[in-house]
C-alpha positions as CSV (number, residue, x, y, z in Angstrom):
1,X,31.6,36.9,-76.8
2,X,30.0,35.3,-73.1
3,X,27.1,37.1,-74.5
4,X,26.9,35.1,-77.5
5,X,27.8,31.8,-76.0
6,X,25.0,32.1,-73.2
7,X,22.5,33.2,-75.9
8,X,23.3,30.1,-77.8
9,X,22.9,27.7,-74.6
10,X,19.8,29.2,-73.8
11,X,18.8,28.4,-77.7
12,X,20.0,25.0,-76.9
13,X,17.3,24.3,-74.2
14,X,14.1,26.3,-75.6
15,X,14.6,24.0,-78.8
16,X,12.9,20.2,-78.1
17,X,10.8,21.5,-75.3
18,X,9.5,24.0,-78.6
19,X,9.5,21.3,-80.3
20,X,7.5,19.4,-77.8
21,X,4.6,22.0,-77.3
22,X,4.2,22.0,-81.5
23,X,3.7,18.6,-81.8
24,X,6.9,18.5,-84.3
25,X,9.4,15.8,-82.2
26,X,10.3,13.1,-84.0
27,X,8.8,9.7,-83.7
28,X,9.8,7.3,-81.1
29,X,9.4,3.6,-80.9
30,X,6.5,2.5,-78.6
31,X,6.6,-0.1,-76.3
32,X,3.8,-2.9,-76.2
33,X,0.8,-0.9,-74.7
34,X,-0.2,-2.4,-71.2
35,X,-3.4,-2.5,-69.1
36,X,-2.5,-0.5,-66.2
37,X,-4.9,-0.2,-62.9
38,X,-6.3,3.1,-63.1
39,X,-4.3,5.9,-61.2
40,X,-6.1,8.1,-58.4
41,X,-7.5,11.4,-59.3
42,X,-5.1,14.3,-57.0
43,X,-6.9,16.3,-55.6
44,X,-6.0,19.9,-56.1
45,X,-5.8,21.5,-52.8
46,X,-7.1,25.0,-52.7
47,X,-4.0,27.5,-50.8
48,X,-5.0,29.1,-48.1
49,X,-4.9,32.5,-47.1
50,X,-3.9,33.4,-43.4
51,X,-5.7,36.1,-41.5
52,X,-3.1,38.3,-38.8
53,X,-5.1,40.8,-37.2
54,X,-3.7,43.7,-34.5
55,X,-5.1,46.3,-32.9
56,X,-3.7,49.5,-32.6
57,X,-3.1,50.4,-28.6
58,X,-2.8,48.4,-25.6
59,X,-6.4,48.2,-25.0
60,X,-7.6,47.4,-28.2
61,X,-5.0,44.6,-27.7
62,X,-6.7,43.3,-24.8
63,X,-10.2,43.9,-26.4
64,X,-8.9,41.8,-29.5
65,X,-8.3,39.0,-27.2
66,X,-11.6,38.4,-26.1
67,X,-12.8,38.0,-29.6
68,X,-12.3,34.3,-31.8
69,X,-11.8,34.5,-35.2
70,X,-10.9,32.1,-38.6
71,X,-7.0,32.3,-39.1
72,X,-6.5,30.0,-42.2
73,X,-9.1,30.9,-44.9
74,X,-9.7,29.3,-48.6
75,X,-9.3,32.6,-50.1
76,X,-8.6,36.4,-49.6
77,X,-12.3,37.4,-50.4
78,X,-13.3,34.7,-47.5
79,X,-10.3,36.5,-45.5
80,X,-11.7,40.0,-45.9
81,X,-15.2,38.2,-45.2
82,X,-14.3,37.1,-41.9
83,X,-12.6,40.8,-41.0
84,X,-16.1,42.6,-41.9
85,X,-17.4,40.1,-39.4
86,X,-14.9,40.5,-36.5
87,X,-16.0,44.6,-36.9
88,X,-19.8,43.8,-36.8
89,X,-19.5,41.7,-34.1
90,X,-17.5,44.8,-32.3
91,X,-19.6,47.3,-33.0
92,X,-22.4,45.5,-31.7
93,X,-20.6,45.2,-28.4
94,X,-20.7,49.2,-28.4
95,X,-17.2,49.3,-29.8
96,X,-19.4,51.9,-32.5
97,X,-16.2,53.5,-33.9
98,X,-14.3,49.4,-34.5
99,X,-13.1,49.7,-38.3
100,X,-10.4,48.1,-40.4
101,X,-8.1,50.8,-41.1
102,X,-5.4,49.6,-43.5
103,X,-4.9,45.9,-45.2
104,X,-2.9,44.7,-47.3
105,X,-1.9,40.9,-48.6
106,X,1.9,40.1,-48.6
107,X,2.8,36.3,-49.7
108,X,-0.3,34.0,-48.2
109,X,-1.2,36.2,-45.3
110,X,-4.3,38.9,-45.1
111,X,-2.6,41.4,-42.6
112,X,-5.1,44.1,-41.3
113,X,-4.6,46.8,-38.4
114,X,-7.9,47.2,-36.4
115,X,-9.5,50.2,-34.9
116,X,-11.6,49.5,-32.0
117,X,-11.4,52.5,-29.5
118,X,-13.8,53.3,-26.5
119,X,-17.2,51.1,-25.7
120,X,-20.1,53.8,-25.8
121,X,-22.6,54.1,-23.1
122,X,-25.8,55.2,-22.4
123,X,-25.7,58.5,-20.8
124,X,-29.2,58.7,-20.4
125,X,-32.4,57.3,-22.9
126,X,-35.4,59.1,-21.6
127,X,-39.4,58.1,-22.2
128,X,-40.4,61.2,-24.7
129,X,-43.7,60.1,-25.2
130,X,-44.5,56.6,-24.7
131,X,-47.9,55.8,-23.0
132,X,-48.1,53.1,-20.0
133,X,-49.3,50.3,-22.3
134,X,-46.3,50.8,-24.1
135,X,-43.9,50.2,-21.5
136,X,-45.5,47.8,-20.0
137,X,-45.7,46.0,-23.2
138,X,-41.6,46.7,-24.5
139,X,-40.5,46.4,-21.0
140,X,-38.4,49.6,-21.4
141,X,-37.5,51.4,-18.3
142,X,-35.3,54.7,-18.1
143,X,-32.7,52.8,-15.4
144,X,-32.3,50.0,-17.4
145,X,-30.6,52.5,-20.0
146,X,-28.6,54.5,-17.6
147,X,-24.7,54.0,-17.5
148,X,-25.3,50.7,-19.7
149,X,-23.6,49.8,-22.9
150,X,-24.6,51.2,-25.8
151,X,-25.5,47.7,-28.2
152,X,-27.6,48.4,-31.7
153,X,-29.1,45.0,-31.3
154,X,-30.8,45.5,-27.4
155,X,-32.1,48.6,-29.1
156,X,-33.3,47.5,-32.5
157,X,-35.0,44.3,-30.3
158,X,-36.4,47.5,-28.1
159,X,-38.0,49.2,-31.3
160,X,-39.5,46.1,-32.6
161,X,-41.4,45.4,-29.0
162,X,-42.6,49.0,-29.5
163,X,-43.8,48.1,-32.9
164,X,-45.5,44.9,-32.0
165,X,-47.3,46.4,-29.5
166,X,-48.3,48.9,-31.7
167,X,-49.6,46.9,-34.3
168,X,-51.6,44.7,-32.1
169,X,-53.6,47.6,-30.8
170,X,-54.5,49.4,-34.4
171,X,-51.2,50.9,-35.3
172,X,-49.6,49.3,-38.2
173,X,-47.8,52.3,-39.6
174,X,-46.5,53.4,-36.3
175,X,-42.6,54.5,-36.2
176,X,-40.0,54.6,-33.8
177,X,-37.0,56.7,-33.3
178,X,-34.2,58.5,-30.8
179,X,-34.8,62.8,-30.7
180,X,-32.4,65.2,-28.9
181,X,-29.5,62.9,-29.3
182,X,-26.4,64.2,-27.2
183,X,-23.3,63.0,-27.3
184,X,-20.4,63.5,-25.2
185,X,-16.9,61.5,-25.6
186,X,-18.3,58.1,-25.7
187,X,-21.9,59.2,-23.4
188,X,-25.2,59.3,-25.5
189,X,-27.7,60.7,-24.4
190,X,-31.4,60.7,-26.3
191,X,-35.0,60.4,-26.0
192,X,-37.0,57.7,-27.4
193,X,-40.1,59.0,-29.2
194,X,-43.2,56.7,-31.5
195,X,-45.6,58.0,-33.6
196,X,-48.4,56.4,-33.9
197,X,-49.9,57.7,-37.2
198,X,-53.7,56.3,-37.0
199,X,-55.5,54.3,-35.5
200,X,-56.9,51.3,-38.2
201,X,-59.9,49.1,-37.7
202,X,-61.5,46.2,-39.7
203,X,-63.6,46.8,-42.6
204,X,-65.0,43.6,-44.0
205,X,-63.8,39.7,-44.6
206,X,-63.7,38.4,-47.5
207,X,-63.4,35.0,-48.6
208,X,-62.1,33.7,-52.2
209,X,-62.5,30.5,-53.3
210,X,-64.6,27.2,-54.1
211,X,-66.4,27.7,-50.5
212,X,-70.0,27.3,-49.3
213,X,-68.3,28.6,-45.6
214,X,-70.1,31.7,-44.8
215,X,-68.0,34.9,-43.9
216,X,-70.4,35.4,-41.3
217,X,-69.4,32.7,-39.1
218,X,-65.6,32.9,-40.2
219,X,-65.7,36.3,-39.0
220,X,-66.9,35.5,-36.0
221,X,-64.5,32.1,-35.5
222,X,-61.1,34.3,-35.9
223,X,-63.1,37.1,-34.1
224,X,-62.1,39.9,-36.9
225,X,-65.2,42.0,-36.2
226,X,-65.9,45.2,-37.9
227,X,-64.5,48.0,-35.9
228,X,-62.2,46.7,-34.1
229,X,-59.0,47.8,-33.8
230,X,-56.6,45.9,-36.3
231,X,-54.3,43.4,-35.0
232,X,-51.6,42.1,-36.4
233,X,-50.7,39.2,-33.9
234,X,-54.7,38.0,-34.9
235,X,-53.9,37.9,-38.5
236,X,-50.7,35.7,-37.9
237,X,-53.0,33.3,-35.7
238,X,-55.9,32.8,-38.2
239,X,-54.2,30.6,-40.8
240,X,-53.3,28.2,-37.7
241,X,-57.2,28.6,-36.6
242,X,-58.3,27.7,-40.3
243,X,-56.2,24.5,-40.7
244,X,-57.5,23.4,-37.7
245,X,-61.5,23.2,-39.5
246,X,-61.9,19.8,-41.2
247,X,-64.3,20.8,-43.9
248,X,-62.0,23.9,-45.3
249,X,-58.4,23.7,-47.2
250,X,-56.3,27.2,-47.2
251,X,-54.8,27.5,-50.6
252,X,-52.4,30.4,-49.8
253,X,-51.8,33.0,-46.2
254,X,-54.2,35.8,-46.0
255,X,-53.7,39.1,-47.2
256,X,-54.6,42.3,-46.1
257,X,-55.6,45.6,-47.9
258,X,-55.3,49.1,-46.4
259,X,-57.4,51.8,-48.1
260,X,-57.7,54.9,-45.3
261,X,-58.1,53.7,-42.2
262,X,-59.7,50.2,-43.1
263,X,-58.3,47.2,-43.2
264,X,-59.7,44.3,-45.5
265,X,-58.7,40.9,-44.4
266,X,-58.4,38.2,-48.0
267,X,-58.7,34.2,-46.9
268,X,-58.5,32.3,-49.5
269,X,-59.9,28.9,-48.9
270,X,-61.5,25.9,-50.8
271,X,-64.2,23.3,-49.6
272,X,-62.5,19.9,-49.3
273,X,-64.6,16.9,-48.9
274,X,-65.1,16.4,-45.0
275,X,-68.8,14.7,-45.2
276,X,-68.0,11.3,-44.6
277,X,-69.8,7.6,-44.4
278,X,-67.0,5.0,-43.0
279,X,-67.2,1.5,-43.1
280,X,-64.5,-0.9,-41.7
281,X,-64.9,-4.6,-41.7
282,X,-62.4,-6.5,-39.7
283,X,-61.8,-10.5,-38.6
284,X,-61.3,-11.4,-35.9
285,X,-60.9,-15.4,-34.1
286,X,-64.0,-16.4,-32.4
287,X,-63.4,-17.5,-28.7
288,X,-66.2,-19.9,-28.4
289,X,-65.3,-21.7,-32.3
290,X,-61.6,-21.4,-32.9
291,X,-62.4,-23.1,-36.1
292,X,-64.1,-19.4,-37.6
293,X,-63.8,-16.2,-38.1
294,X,-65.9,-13.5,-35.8
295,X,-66.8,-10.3,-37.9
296,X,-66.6,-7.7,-36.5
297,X,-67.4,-3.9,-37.9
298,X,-67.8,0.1,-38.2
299,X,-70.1,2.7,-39.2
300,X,-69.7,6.3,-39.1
301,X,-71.8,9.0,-40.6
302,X,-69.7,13.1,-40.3
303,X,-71.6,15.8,-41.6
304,X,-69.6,19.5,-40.8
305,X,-70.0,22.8,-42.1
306,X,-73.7,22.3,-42.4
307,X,-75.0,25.4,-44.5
308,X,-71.7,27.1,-44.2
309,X,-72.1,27.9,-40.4
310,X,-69.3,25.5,-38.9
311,X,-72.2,22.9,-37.4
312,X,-70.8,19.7,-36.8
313,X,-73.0,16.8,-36.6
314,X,-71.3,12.9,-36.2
315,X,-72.7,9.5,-35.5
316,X,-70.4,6.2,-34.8
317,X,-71.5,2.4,-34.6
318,X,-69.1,-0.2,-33.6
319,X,-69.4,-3.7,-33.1
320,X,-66.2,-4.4,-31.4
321,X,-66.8,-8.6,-30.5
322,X,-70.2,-10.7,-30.2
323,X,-72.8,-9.1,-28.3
324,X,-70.8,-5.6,-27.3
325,X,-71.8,-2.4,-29.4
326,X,-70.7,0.9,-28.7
327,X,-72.9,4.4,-30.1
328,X,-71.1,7.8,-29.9
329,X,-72.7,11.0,-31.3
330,X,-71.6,14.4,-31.2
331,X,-73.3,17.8,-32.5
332,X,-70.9,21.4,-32.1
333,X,-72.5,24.6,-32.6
334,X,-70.0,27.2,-32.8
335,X,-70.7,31.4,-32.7
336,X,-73.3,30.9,-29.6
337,X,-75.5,34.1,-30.4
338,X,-72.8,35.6,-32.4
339,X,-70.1,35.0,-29.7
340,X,-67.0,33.5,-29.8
341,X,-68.1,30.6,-27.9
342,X,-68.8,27.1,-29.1
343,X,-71.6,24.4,-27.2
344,X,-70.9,20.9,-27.8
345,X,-72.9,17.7,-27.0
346,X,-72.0,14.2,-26.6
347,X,-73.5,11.0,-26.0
348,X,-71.7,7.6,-25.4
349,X,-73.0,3.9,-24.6
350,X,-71.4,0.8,-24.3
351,X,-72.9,-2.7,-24.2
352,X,-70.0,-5.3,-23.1
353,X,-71.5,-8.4,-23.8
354,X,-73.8,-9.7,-21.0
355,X,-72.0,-7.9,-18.6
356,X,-72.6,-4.2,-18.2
357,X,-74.1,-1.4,-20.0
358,X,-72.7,2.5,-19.7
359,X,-74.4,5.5,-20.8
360,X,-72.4,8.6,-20.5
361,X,-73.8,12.1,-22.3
362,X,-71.9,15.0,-21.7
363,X,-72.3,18.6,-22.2
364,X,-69.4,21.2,-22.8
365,X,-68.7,24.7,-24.0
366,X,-65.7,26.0,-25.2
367,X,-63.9,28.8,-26.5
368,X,-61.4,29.6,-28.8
369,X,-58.5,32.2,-28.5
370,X,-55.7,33.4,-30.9
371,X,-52.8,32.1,-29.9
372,X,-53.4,29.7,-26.9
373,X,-55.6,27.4,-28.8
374,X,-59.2,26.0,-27.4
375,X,-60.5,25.7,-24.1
376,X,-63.6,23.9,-22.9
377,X,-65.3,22.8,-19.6
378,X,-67.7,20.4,-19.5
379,X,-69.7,18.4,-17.3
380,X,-70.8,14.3,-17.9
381,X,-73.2,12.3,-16.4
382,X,-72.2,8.3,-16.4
383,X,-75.0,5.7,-15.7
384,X,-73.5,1.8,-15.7
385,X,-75.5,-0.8,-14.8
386,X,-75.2,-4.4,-14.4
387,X,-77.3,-6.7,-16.8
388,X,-78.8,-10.1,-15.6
389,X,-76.9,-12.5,-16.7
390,X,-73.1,-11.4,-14.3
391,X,-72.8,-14.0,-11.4
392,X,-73.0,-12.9,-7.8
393,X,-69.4,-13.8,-7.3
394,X,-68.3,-10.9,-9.4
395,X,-70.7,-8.5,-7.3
396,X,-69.4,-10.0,-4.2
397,X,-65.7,-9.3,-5.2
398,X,-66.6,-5.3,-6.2
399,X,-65.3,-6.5,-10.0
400,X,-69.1,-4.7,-11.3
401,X,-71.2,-2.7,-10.1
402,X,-73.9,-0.4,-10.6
403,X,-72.9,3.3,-10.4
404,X,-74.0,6.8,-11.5
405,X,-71.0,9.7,-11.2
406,X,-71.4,13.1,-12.1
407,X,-68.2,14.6,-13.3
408,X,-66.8,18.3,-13.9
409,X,-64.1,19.3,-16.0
410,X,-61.6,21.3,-18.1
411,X,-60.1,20.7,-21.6
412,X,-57.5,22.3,-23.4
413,X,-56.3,21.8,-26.9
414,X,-53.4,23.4,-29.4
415,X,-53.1,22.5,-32.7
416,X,-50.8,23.7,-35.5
417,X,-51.0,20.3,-38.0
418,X,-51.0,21.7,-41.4
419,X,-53.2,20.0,-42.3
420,X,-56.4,17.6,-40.7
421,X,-56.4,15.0,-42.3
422,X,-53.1,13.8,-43.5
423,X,-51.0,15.7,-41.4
424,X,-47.0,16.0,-42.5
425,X,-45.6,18.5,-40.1
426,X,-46.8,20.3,-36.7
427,X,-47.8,19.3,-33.0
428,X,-51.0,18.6,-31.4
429,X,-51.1,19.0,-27.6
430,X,-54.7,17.7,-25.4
431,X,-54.9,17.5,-21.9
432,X,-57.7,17.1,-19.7
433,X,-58.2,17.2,-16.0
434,X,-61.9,16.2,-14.3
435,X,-63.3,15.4,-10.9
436,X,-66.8,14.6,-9.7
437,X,-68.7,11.9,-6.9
438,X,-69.3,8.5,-8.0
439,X,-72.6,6.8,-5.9
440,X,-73.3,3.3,-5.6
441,X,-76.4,2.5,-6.8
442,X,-77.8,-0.6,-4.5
443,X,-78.3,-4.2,-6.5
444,X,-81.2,-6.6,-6.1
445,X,-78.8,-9.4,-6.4
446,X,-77.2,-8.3,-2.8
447,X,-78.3,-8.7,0.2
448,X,-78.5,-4.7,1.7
449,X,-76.1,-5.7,4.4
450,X,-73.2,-6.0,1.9
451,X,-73.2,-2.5,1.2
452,X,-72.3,-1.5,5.0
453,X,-69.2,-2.8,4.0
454,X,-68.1,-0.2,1.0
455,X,-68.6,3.5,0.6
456,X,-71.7,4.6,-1.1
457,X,-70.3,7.8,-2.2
458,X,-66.6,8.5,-3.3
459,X,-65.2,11.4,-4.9
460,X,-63.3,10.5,-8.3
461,X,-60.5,11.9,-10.2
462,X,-59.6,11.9,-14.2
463,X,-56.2,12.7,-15.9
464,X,-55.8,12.4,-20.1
465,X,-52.9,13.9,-22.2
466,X,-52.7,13.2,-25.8
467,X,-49.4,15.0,-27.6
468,X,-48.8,14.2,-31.3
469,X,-45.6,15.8,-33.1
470,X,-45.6,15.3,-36.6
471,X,-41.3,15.4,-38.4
472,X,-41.3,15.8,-42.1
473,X,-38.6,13.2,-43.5
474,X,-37.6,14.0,-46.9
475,X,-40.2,15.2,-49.4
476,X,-42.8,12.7,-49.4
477,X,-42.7,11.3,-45.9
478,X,-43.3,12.2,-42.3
479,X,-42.8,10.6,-38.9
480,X,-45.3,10.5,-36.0
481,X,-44.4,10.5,-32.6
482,X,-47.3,10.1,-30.4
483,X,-47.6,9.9,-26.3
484,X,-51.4,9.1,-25.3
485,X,-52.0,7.9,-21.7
486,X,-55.2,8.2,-18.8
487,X,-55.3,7.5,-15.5
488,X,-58.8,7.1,-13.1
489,X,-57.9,7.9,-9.5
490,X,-60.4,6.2,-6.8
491,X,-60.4,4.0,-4.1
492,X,-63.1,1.4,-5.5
493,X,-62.5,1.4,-9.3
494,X,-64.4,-1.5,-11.1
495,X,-64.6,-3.1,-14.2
496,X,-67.4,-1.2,-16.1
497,X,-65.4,2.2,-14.8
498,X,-62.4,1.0,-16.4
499,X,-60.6,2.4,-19.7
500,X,-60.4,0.0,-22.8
501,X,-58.0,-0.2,-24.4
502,X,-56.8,-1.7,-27.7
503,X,-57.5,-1.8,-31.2
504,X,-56.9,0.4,-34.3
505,X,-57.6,3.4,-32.7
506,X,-55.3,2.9,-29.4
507,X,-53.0,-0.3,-29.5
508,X,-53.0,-2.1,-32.4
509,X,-52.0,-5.9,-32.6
510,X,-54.8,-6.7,-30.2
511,X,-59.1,-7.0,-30.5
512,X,-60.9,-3.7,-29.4
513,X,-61.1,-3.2,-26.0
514,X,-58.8,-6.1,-25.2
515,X,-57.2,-4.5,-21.8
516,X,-59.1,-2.9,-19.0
517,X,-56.8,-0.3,-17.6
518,X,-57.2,2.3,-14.8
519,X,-54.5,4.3,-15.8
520,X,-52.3,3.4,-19.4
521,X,-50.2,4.7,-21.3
522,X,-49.6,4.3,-25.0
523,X,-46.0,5.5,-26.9
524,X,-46.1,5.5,-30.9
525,X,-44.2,5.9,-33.9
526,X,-45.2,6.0,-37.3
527,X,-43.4,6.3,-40.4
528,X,-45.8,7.8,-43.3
529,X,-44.9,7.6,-47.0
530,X,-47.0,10.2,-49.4
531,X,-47.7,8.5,-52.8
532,X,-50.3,11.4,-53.4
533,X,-51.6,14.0,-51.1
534,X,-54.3,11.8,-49.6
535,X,-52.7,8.2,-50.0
536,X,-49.9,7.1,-48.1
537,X,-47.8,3.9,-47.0
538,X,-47.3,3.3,-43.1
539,X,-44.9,1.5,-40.7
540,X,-45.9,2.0,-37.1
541,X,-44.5,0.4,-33.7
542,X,-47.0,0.7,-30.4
543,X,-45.6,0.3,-26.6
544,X,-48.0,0.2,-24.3
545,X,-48.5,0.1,-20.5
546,X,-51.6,0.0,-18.4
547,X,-52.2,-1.0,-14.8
548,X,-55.4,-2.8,-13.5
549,X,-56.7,-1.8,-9.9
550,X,-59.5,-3.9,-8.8
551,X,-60.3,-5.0,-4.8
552,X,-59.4,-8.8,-5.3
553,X,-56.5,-8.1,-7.9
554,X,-54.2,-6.2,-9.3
555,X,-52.4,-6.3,-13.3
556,X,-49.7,-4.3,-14.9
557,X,-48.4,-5.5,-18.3
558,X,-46.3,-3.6,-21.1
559,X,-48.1,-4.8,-24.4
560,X,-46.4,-3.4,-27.7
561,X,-47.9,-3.6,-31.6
562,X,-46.2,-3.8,-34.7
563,X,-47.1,-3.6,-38.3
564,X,-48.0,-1.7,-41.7
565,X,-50.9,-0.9,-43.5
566,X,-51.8,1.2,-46.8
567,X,-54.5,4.1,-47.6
568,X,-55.0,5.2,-51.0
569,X,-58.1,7.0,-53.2
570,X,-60.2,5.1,-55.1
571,X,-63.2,6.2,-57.4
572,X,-65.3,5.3,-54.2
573,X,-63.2,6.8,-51.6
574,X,-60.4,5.7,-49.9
575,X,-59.5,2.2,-49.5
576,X,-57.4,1.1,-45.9
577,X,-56.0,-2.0,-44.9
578,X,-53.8,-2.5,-41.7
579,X,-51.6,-5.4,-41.0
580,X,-50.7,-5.6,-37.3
581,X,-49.4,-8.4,-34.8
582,X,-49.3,-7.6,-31.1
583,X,-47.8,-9.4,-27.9
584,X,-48.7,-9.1,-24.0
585,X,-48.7,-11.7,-21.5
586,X,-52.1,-13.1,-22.7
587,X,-51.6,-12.9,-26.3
588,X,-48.0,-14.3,-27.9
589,X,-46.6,-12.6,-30.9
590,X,-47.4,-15.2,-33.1
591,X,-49.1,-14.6,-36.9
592,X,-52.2,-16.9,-35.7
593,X,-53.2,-13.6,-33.3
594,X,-52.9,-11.0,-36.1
595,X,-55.0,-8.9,-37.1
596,X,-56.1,-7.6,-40.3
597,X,-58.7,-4.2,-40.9
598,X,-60.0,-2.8,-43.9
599,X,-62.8,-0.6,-45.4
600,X,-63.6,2.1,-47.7
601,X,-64.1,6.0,-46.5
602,X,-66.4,7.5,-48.8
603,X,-66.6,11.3,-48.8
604,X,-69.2,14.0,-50.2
């Protein structure tokens, strides 16, 4: 009879809530409906799986301890995730026999019971047939392996060294491995043996692509010559010694083809247009009639890859300010009678007004290697002489004069900007380092007593370093970070020696060659934003310092630039204009100073 009774009460209760999930309850009188504020979404928190971990034995006990690991995990299959883990990161200790023996979940908790057992050691790895090169190269040496623990890693990175070396001496199918093993309780004992195979060499180069570039010279650039021995460490360079070439753009990374024992090296590369005629027209205040505008301006003329043979020919014209003028030119001619070796000349003058005029020509060779970039030395010859019109006074206070110094120096330059032009990640690293004798040259204007009084003949340092570190933001946008700085080291350092600096191509917000500087130093960053691959938008901020050392005086000032500008294509070429104000202490940062470039770069 209790049966029937509870049967009935449990009837009792399943009815409305059946009656609920059908839909079949009767109606009830609503209230008014009422806007309420919305409620909060909950959050479903995930549960969490614990992790409990023991080793079997006292010292796997202690071992265990040495080791972190997750206890709390979202779920078991991140639980038995983090236990796989824990036994890689043992057995790469040289615990080689660590394994999770049993497991099992109970309620919320992973519980596993760890094998670890006895570290192995080496007993012994003996050289079975490795030449001298080889361990020179891997490092490997029989007592580094004796009584040592036995990691997989150490010896996988031991391998690979073998293998690199390998392949960078014409063994790209060479193989390494352990022969005789031994092992004795937790000793190993082995030989390590390579095979080389065969030695490969290079066949040909082959370019594909829209490219007048000759395989000729490329050849001879990356130094891939036929017959020698292949060189895997060479291949890996080239693409960074191709984006560094202004006329050429690499569409994809080289590929190489095996047939025998030949190797065929694939670039595939495109022409872009690096043949350039600049113009740039800027205003500027005119000093002697604030009233106007002075016009100033730029011409350059950039022909490269002439014939396909990687000759480089450029002329630049500048009028930086009434009556100064500055000509640069500068011819390369790389693969000097088929060698890796590049000769480079240069020619400089400067005409500063009625002051001074410089001529410097310089003459430099240089060569390029695989990974370390480009080295050059050079030697210049600097003639500066004072024109008619500078006053006595300034001879008499050493600010001019009339000097001829023959310097000698080294150049070294690493580049890995993807690309030349608009650059949006990679570094660029200059530096420079030249010595030589300056010699007064005697001036009509002077009595010859005067020059009792200085030294004829000094010896004069040089210092430059330009570093450039490109940071991709975001898709379409980069950031420059730029450090450029010289110093001149002498004890009579005058005017006409002096750097200039200022302008669009050192500190912007000023004229060109607004500061004369024995040693400066200017900091910049640059934010770039890509509306096409050769247009972009840019926001820049320059700090500068420099430091004037002359015999009556002395100046050190911390100028800084800021401003914006624009590039973009056009069916003539591409159009720039650069907004910039700039403040020292002889120029305020006031909108009446700034200054305003623009031109078109037209390219064939």
């Amino acid at each position: 009879m209790y049966k029937i009774a509870a049967l009935l009460f449990c009837f009792v209760l399943w009815l409305p809530l059946a009656q609920a999930q059908s839909g079949q309850t009767p109606p009830k009188v609503q209230p008014p409906v009422q806007q309420q504020a919305p409620q909060p979404k909950l959050v479903k928190v995930q549960p969490k799986v614990f992790l409990s971990v023991k080793a079997s034995g006292p010292q796997g006990r202690q071992v265990l301890r040495q080791y972190n690991y997750r206890n709390a995990l979202p779920d078991s299959v991140e639980a038995r995730k983090e236990v796989r883990e824990l036994v890689y990161r043992l057995q790469q200790d040289a615990y080689l026999l660590a394994s999770a023996d049993t497991s099992y979940i109970r309620h919320d908790t992973l519980h596993v019971k760890l094998y670890i057992g006895q570290p192995f050691t080496w007993a012994q790895l003996r050289n079975g047939n490795l030449s001298e090169g080889i361990l020179v190269e891997s490092g490997f040496r029989e007592k580094f392996y004796h009584n040592a623990p036995f990691k997989p890693a150490e010896y996988v990175k031991l391998q690979q060294r073998i293998l690199d070396y390998a392949e960078r001496n014409g063994y790209p199918f060479a193989s390494v491995w352990l022969d005789s093993i031994h092992i004795e309780g937790n000793k190993v004992e082995a030989a390590l043996m390579v095979e080389k195979a065969f030695v490969v060499t290079y066949d040909t180069l082959a370019i594909v692509g829209d490219t007048k570039t000759q395989p000729k010279f490329l050849m001879r650039y990356l130094q891939l010559l036929p017959g020698q021995p292949y060189n895997q460490d060479q291949i890996n360079a080239s693409q960074r010694m191709l984006s560094a070439l202004p006329y050429i753009k690499v569409s994809k990374p080289p590929q190489v083809r095996f047939a025998r024992d030949k190797a065929k090296v694939y670039y595939f590369i495109d022409d872009r247009q690096a043949n350039q005629v600049d113009g740039v027209v800027g205003f500027l205040p005119d000093p002697t009639r604030p009233d106007k505008l002075l016009i100033t301006g730029e011409a350059n003329l950039h022909i490269r890859n002439i014939k396909g043979s990687g000759k480089q020919l450029g002329l630049q014209w500048r009028r930086v300010n009434k009556g100064s003028v500055i000509l640069d030119g500068e011819y390369l001619h790389p693969n000097l009678f088929g060698t890796p070796f590049e000769v480079g000349a240069k020619f400089n003058l400067l005409k500063q007004d009625s002051s001074f005029i410089t001529v410097q020509p310089r003459l430099q060779l240089a060569y390029y290697t695989l990974k370390y970039g480009k080295f050059s030395v050079f030697t210049e010859w600097r003639n500066s002489r004072i024109l008619s019109d500078v006053s006595t006074q300034s001879l008499r206070q050493l600010n001019l004069a009339d000097a001829q110094t023959t310097t000698y120096g080294l150049n070294y330059l690493w580049n890995n900007l993807d690309d030349f032009y608009f650059p949006r990640r990679g570094r660029l690293v200059e530096m420079q380092l030249s010595a030589g004798a300056k010699k007064l040259l005697r001036n009509p204007s002077l009595e010859k007593s005067f020059y009792d009084t200085v030294d004829i003949k000094t010896t004069q340092l040089g210092l430059a370093l330009r570093l450039e570190n490109f940071f991709r933001v975001g898709r379409n946008s980069a950031l420059l970070a730029r450090l450029r700085g010289e110093a001149l080291l002498n004890d009579q350092i005058f005017l006409n020696d002096m750097y200039r600096l200022g302008g669009l191509s050192s500190l912007r917000g000023f004229d060109d060659f607004f500061f004369y500087a024995s040693s400066y130093a200017v900091g910049t960053l640059e934010y770039r934003l890509f509306t096409a691959a050769d247009s972009y938008v840019l926001l820049f901020y320059d700090q500068g310092y420099y430091r004037s050392n002359l015999e009556q005086s002395r100046e050190t000032d911390f100028p800084f630039g800021v401003g914006g500008g624009i590039s973009f294509s056009t069916g003539a070429g591409i159009f720039q204009l650069v907004y910039s104000l700039g403040k020292s202490e002889q120029q305020p940062l006031s909108f009446k100073y700034s200054k305003i470039h623009f031109g078109v770069t037209s390219k064939f």
